[in-house]
MIZAZA-471816 format. One record per residue: z negated, x negated, y of N, C-alpha, C in turn. Coordinates in steps of 0.02 Angstrom, whole numbers, plus 32768, in hexadecimal, padded with zeros to 4 digits. Atoms other than C-alpha are relative to their C-alpha. Layout:
ZXYZXYZXY/...
This chain:
80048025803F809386607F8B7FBD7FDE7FFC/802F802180027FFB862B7F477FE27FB97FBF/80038034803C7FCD85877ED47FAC7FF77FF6/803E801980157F2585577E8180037FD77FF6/7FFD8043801A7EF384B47E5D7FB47FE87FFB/8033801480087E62844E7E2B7FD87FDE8049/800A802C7FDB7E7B83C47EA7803680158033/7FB87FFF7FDF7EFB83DA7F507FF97FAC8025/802780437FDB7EF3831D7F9B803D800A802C/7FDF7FE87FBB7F4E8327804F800D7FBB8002/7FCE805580097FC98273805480037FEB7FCA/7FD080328037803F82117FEF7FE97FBB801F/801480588011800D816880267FD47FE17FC8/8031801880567FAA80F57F987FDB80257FF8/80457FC280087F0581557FC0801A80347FD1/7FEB7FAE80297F5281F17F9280127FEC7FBE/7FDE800E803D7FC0819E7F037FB27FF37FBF/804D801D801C7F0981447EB97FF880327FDE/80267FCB80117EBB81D37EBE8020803C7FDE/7FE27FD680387F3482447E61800C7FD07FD7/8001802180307F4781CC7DF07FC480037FC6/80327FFC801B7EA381CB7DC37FE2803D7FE5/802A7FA980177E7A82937DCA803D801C7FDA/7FE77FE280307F0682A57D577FF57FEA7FBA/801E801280377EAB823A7CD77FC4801A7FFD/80297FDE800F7E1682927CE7800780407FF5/7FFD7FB6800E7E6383297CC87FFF8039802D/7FF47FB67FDA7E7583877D68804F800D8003/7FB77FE27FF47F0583F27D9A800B7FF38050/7FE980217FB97F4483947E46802680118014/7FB07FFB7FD07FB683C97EC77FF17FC78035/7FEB803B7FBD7FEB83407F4E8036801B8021/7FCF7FC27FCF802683877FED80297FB0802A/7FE3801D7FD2808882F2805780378003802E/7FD77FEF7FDB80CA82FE80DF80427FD07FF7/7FCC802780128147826D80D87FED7FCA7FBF/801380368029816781D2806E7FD57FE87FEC/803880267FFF80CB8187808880087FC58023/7FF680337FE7809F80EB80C880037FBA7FD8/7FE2804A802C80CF8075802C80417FE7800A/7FC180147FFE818E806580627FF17FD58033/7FFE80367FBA814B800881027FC87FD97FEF/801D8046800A80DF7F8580AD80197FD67FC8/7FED8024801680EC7EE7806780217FFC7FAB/80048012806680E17F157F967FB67FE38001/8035802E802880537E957F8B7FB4802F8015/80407FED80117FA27EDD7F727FDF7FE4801A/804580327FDC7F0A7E947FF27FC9802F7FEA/80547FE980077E687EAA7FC17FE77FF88035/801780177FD87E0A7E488039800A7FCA801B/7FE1803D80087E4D7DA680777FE07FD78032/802680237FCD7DFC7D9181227FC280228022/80637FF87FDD7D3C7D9D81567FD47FD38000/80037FCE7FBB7CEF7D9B81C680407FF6801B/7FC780167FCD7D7E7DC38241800A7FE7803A/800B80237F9B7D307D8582E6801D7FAB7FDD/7FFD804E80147D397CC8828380427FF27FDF/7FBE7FFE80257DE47CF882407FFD7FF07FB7/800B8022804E7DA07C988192803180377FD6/7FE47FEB80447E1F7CA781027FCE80037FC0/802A800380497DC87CD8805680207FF17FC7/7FD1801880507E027C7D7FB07FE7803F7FCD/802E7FBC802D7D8A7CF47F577FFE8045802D/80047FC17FE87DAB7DB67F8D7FAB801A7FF1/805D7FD480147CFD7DF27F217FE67FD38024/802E80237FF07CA17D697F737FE88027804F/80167FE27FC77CCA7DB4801F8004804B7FFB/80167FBE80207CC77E7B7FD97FB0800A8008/8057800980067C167E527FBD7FEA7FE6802B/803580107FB77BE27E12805D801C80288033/7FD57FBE7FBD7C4A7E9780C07FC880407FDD/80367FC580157BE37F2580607FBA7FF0800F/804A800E7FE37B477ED4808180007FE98053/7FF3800A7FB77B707EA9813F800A80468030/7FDA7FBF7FDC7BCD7F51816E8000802F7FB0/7FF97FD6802F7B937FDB80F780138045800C/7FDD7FB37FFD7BF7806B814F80547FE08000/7FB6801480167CAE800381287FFC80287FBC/7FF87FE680597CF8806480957FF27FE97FD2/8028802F80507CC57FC8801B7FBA80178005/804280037FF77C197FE980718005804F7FD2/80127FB680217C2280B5803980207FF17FC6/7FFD800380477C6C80987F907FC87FEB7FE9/802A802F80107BFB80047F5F80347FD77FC9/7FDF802680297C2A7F6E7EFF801D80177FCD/7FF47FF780417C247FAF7E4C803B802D800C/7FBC7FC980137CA680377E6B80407FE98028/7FD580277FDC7D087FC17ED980227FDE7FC9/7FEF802980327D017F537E49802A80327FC2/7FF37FC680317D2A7FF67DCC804780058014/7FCC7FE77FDD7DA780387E2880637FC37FF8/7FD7803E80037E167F897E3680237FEE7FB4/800C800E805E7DEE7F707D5C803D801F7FFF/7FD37FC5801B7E4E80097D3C8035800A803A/7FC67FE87FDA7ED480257DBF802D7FC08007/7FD480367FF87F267F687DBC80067FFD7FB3/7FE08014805C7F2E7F587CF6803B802C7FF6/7FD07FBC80007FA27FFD7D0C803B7FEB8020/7FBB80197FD580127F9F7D8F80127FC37FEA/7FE6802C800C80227F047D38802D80117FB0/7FD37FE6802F805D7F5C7CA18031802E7FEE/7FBE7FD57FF780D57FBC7CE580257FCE8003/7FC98031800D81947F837D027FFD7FDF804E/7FE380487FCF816A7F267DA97FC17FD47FFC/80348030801D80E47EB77D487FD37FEE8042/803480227FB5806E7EA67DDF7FD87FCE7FDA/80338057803280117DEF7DB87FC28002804E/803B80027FD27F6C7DCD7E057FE77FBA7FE4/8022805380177F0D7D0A7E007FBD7FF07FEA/80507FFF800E7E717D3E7DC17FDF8025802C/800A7FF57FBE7E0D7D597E397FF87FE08037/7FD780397FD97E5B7CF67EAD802080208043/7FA37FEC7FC77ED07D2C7F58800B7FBF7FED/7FBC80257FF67F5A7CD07F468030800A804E/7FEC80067FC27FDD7CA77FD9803A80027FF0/7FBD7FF4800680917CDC7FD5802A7FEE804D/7FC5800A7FC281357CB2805A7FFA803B8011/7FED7FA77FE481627D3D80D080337FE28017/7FC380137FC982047D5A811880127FEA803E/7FF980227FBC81D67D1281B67FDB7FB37FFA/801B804E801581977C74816C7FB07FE58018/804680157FEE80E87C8881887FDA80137FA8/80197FF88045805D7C8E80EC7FD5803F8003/802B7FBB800180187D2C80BE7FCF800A7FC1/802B800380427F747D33805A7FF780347FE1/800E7FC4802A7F537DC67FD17FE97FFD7FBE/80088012804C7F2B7DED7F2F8021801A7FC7/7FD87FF680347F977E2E7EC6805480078005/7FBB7FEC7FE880657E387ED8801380107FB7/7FCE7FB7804580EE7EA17E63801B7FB07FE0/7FE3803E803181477E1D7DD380237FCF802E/7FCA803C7FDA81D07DCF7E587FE47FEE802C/8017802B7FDC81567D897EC87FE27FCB7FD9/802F8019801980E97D347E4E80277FA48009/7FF380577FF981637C877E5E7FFB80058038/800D80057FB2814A7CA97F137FCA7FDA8018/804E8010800E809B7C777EF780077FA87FFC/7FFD804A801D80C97BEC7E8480177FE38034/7FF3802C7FD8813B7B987EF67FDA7FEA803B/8036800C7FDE80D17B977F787FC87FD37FFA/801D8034801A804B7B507F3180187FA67FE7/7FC2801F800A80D57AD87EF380107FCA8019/7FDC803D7FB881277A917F7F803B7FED7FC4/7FD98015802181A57A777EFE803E8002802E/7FC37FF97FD582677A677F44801D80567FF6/7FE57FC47FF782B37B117F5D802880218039/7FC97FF37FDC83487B707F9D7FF480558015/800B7FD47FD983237C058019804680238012/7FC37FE1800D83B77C81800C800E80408034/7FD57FBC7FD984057CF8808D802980207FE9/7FB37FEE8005849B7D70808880168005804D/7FD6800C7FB885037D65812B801780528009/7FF07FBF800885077E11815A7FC280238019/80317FDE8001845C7E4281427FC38009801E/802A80127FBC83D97E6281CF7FBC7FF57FDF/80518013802183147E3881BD7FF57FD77FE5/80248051802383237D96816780327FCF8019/7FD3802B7FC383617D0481AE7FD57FAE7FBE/8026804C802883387C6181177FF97FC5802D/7FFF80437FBE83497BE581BF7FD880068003/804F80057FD482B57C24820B7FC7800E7FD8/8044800B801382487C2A817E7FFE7FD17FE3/7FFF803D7FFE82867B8281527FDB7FD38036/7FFC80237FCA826F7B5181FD7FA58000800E/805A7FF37FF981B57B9381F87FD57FDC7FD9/800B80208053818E7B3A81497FF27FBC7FFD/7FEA80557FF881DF7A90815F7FDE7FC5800F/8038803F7FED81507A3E81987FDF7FF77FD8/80407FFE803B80D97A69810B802B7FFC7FAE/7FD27FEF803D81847A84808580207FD18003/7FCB8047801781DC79DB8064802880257FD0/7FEC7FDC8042826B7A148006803080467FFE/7FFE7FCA7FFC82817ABD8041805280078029/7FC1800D7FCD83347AED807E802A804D8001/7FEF7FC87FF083967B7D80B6804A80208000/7FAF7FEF8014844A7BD48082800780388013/7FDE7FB58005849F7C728095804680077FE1/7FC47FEF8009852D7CC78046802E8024801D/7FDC7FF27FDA85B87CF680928008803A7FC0/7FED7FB3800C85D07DCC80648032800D7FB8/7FC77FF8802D86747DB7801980107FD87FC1/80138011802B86427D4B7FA17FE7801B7FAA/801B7FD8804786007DCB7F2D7FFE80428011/80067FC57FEB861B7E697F8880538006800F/7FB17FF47FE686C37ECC7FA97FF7803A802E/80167FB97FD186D97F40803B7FE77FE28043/80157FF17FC386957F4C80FC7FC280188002/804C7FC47FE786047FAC80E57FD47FDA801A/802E80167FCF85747F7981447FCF7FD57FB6/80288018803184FB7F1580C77FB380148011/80517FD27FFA84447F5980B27FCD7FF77FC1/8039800F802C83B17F32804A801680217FC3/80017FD7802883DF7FC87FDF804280077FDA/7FCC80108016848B7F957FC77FFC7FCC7FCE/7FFF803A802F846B7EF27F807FC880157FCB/80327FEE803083D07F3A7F1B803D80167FC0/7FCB7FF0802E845A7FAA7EC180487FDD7FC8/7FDD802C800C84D67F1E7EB27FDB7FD07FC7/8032803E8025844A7EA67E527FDF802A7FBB/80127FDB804984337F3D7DD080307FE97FD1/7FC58011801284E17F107DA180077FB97FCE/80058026803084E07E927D0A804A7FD38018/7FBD803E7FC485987E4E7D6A80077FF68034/800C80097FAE85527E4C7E0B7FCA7FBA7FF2/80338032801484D37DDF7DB9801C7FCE7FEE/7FF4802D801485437D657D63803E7FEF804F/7FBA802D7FC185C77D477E0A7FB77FF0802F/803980197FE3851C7D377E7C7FE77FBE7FCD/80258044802884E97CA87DEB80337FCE801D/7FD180377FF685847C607E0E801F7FD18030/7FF2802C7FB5857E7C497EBF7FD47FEF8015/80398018800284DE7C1E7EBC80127FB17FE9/801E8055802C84CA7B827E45802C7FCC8049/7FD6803D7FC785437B0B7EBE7FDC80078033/803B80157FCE84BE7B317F447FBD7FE37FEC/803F8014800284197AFC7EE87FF97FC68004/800F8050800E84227A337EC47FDB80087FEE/804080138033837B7A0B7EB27FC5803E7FE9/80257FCA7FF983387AAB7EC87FD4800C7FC4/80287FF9803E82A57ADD7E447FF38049800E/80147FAA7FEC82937B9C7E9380288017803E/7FE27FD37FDE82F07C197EE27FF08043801A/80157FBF7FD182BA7C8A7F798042802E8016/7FC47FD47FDB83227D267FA47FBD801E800B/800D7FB27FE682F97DBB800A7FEF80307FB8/80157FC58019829B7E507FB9804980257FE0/7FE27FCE7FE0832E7E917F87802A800E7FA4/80018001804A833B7E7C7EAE7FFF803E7FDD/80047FD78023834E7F247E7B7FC880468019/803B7FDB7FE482F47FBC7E867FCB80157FAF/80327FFD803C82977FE47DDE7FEA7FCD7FCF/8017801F803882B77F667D6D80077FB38019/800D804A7FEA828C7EC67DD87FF17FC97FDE/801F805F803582267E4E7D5B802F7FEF7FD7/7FCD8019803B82B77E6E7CDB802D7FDF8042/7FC1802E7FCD833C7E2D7D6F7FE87FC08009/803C80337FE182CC7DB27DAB800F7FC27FB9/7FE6802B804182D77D677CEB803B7FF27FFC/7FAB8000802783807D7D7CC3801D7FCF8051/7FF580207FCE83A77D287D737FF07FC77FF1/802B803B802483277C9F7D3B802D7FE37FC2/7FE48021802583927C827CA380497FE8800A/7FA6800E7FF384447C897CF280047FC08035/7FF0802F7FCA84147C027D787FD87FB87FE6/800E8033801A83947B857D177FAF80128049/8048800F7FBF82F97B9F7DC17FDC80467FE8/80297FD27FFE826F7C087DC9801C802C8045/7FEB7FDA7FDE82A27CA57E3E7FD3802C801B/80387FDC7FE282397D087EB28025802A8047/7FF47FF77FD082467D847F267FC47FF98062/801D7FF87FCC820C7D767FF27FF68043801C/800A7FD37FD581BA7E15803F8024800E8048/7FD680077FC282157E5280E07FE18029802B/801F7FDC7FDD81F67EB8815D801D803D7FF0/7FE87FB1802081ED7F90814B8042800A801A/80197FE5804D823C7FEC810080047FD47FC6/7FFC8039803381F57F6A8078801C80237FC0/7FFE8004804A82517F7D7FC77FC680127FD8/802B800A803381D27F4B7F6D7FAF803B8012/80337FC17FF681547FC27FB9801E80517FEE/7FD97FC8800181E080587FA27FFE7FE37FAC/7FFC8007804281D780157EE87FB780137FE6/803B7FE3802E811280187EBE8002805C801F/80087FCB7FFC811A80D17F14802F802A7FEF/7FC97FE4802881AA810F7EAF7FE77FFD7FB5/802180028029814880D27E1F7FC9800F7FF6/80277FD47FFC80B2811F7E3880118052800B/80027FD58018810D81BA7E5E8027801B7FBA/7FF87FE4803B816A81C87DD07FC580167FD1/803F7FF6803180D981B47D5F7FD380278004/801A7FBD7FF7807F823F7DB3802380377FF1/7FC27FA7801A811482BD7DB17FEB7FF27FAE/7FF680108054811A827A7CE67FC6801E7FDF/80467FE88023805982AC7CD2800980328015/80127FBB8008806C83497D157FDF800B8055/80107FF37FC3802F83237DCC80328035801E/7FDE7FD67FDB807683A77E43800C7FE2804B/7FF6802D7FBB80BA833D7ED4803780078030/7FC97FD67FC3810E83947F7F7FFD7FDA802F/7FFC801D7FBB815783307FF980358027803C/7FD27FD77FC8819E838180A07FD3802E801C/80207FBA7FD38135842480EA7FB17FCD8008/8063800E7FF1807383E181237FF8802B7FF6/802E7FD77FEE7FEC842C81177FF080238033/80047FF57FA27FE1849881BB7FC080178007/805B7FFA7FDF7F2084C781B37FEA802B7FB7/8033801380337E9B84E281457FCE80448005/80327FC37FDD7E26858A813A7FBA7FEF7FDB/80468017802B7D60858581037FDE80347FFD/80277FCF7FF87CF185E480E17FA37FE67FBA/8026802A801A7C3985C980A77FE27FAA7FF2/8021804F800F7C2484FE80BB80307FE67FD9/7FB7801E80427CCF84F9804F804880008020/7FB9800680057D8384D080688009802A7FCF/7FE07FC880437DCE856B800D805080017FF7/7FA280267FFF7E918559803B801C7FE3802A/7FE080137FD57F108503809580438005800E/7FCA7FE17FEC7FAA853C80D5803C7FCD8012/7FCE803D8003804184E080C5804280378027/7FD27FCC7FBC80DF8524814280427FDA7FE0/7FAF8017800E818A851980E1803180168027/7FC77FEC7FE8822D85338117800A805C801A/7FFC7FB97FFF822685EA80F07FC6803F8003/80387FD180198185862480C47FB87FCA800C/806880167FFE80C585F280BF7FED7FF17FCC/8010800E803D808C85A780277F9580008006/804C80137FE97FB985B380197FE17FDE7FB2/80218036802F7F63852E7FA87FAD80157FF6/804E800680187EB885607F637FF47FD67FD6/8009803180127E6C84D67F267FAC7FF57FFB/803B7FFA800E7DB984B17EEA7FE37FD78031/801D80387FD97DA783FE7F3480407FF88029/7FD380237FC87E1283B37FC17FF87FB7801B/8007803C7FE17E3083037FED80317FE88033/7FC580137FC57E8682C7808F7FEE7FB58009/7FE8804E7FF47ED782208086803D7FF98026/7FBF7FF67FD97F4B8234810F80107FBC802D/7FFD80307FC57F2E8191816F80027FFB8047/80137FEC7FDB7F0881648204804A80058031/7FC280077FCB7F8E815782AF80367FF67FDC/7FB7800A802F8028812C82388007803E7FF6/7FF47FC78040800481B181BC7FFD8040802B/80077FD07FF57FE8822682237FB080218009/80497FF180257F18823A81F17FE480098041/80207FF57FC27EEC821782A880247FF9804B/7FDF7FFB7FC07F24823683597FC17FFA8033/803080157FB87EEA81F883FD804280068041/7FF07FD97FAD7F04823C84B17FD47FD6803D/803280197FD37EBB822F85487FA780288009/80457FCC801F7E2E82A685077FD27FC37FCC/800C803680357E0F821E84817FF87FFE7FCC/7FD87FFD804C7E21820683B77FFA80347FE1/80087FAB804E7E2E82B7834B80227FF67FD2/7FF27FF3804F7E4A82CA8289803F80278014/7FC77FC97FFB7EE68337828B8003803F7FD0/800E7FE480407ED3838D81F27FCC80478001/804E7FCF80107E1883ED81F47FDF7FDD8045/803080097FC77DEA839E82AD7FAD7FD37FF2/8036802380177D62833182547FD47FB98027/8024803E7FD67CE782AF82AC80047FE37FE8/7FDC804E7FF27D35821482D77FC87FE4801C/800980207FDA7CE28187830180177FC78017/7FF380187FC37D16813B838E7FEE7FF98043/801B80047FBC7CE680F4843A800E80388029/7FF47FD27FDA7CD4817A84B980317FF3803D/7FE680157FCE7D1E8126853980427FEE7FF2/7FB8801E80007DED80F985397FFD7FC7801A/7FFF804A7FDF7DB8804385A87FE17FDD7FB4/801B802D80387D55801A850780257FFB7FD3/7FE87FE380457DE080528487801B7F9E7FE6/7FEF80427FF17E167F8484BB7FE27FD08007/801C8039800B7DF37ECC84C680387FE98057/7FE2801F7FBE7E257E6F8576802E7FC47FC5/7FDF803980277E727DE684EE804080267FD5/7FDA7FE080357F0E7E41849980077FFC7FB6/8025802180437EE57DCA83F17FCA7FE07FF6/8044801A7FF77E3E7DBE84237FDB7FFD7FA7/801C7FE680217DBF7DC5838C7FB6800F8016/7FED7FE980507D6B7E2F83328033802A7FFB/7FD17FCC80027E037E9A836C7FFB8042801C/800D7FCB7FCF7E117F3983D47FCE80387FDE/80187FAD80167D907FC583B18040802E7FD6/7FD07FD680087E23803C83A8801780027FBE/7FDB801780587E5C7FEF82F67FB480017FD7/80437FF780207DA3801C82B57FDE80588009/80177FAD80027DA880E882CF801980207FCC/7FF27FCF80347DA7815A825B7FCD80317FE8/80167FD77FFE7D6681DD820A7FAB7FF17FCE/804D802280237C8F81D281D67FF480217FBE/801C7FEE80417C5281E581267FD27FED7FE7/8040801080157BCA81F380BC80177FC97FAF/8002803A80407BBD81838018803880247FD4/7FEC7FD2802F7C0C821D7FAD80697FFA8002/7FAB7FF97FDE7CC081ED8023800D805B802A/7FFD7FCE7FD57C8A82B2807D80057FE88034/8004800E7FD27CA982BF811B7FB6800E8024/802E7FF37FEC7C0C82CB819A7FF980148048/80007FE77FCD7BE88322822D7FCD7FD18034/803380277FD37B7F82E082CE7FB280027FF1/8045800680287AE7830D826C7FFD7FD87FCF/7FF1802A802F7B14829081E48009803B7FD0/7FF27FE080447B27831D8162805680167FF0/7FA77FF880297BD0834A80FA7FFF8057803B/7FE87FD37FCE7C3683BD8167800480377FC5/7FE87FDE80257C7D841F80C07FE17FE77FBB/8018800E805F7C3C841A800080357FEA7FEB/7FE1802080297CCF83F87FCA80487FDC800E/7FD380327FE97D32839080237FF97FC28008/7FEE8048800D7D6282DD801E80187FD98037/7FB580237FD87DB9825180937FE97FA67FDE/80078047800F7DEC81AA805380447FD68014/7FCE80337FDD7E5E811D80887FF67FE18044/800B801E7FA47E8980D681437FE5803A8029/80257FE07FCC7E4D8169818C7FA280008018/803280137FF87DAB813181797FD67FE8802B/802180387FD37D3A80DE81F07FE67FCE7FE8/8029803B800B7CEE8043820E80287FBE7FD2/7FD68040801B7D817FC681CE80367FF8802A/7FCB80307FDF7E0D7F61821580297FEB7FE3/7FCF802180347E817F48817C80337FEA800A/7FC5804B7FEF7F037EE981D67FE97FCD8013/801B804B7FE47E8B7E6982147FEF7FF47FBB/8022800380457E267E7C816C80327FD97FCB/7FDE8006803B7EC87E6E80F97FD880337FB9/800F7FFA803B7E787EF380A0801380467FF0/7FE47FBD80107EE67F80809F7FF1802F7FBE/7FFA7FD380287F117FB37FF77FB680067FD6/80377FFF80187E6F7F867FBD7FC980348009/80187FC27FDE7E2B80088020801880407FE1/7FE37FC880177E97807F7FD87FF780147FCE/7FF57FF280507E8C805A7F2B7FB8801B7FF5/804A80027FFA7DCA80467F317FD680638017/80237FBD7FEA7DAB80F77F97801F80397FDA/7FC67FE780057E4D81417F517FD280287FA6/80177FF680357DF481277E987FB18031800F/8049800680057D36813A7EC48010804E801D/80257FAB7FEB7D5181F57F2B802880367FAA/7FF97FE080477D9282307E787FCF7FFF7FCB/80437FFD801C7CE982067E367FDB802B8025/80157FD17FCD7CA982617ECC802180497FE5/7FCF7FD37FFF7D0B82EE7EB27FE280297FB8/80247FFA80417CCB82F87DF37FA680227FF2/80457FE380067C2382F87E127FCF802A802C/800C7FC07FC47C1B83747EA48022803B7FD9/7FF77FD080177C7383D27E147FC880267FCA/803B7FF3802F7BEC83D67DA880107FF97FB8/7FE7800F80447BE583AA7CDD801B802C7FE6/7FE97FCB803B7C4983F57C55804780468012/7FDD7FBF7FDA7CD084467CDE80407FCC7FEB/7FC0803080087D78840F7C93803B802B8023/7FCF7FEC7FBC7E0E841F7D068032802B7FD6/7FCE7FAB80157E8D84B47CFC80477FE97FDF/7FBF803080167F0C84317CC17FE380047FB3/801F802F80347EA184127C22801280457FC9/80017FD2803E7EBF84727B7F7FAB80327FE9/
């Protein structure tokens, strides 16, 4: 079986999502090959740009662009460094106006991080979250009185202990649970995805109001668990807001997060809807070339061999999670196309004698080298292939869990190698999608 396509981009995580997003508004014809889910069901929902730099000094940033712009001029092989500002800045314009006007209203503070609760009662800085965090924010800031809500049943959140974490800095703050049978009938085990379903329920909504109110007193806002629905959160979120009299918000939890299994359900719909072509299950099992080009790539179904010719190719597979990179006792390889990694030669260096030492282990700073264009590059510095791509965590030269600057990374490279991609196509070439 054979498919054509304009664009094939190799992962479903944001990267990948971005970036078909984007090359189906410019008019290419996209296939997206992923192997699994991706890696949005196992994060928070909330959106980091940049929050902390430098990371040796740990410094929090109120202003993300402030430190954007001194990370590109400091370290100009970090992915902000190979984009560059302006398309950092581009990239951000157009891909958050799209998520705040969808149905899980993502809110952003300007340009601002903001600081939201986590389910373990510590503060987590970012910049943008989906509609039901946004009183998360508020209260916070706040300090207002508020009632922190469990269900008795349900593992991963515990309102004691992020009371108990709080209490010093939260006058006010206090902690409940409901007992199961309260608003539930049955044995079954209780689960994030249970109560999500339950809270679609317009009479799941009014007996939860009702056993609610007799716990708030003075309460002015109400924290629950992630756990409000699965599509149509901001409307619950309201209609909750009006049945109890408080502002209502949800807390992030730990994976598999909700609210991250919500923005990547919403992104793919809206690709399937445009016309993206998006396969999850078989990988990619290898790649053939010929001439300086990626010509196809071979995908290994159940039954048969599927081969993808494809003009351009972008691999956003990520790194050790996703799958993007593997390390041995040989030391770090691409998996994909075998592409030069950089990384320390040595396995004693891959570490820090301090386990939370800073600036943080080498090891969480490998990835794969590129030129400005987001090509990859060989030990000569030149592009390995004409027309290939890599963008996201597989990248080198960042740390985006020390950073806080995950998705930012994603969105930023995710957008910008679709400009790449464009103008390695040359003018006036409209995609096989296009009338």
């Amino acid at each position: 079986m054979m498919t054509e396509c304009d664009l094939l981009i190799v992962g479903g995580g944001l990267t990948g999502l971005v970036a078909a997003w984007r090359a189906q508004r410019e008019g290419l014809h996209t296939v997206v090959v992923a192997h699994g889910p991706g890696s949005l069901p196992f994060t928070s929902g909330a959106l980091d740009l940049l929050a902390v730099y430098p990371t040796e000094t740990k410094r929090y940033r109120e202003s993300p662009w402030e430190a954007v712009s001194e990370l590109i001029e400091t370290e100009p092989d970090h992915p902000y460094g190979r984009v560059g500002l302006r398309k950092v800045r581009a990239a951000v314009e157009d891909f958050f106006p799209y998520l705040e006007a969808s149905p899980l209203a993502y809110y952003r503070r300007g340009e601002e991080n903001l600081a939201i609760v986590t389910g373990a009662g510590t503060i987590k800085p970012t910049y943008a979250v989906c509609g039901s965090m946004k009183n998360n924010r508020l209260a916070w800031s706040q300090r207002r009185p508020a009632l922190i809500l469990g269900f008795e049943g349900l593992p991963d959140f515990s309102p004691e202990q992020l009371v108990g974490n709080l209490q010093d800095r939260w006058t006010g703050l206090k902690a409940a649970r409901l007992d199961r049978t309260v608003l539930l009938d049955g044995n079954r085990r209780l689960t994030v995805a249970h109560l999500a379903a339950e809270f679609e329920r317009p009479e799941f909504r009014d007996r939860f109001a009702g056993a609610v109110k007799p716990l708030l007193g003075q309460s002015r806002f109400l924290g629950l668990p992630a756990v409000l629905g699965f599509d149509r959160v901001a409307d619950i979120c309201l209609d909750l807001e009006e049945r109890l009299g408080v502002d209502v918000f949800e807390i992030p939890l730990l994976s598999p997060s909700l609210p991250g299994m919500r923005l990547a359900g919403l992104l793919k719909r809206d690709l399937l809807e445009a016309g993206v072509d998006y396969r999850q299950g078989a990988p990619i099992a290898g790649v053939e070339s010929s001439g300086g080009r990626v010509t196809v790539a071979c995908r290994a179904g159940n039954s048969r061999e599927e081969r993808i010719l494809a003009e351009h190719v972008v691999v956003a597979t990520g790194r050790f999670f996703g799958g993007g990179l593997e390390a041995s006792r040989r030391g770090v390889r691409e998996t994909l196309l075998d592409l030069s990694v950089e990384a320390p030669a040595d396995r004693d260096n891959w570490h820090m004698a301090s386990f939370l030492g800073a600036p943080g282990h080498p090891i969480n700073r490998v990835g794969v080298r590129v030129d400005t264009s987001l090509r990859p590059v060989g030990r000569d510095g030149l592009p390995v292939y004409e027309n290939l791509f890599v963008a996201g965590a597989v990248l080198a030269s960042h740390d985006w869990v020390r950073e806080k600057s995950g998705a930012g990374i994603s969105v930023a490279t995710g957008h910008a190698v679709i400009e790449s991609v464009l103008a390695h196509r040359g003018p006036g070439r409209a995609g096989r999608g296009e009338a």
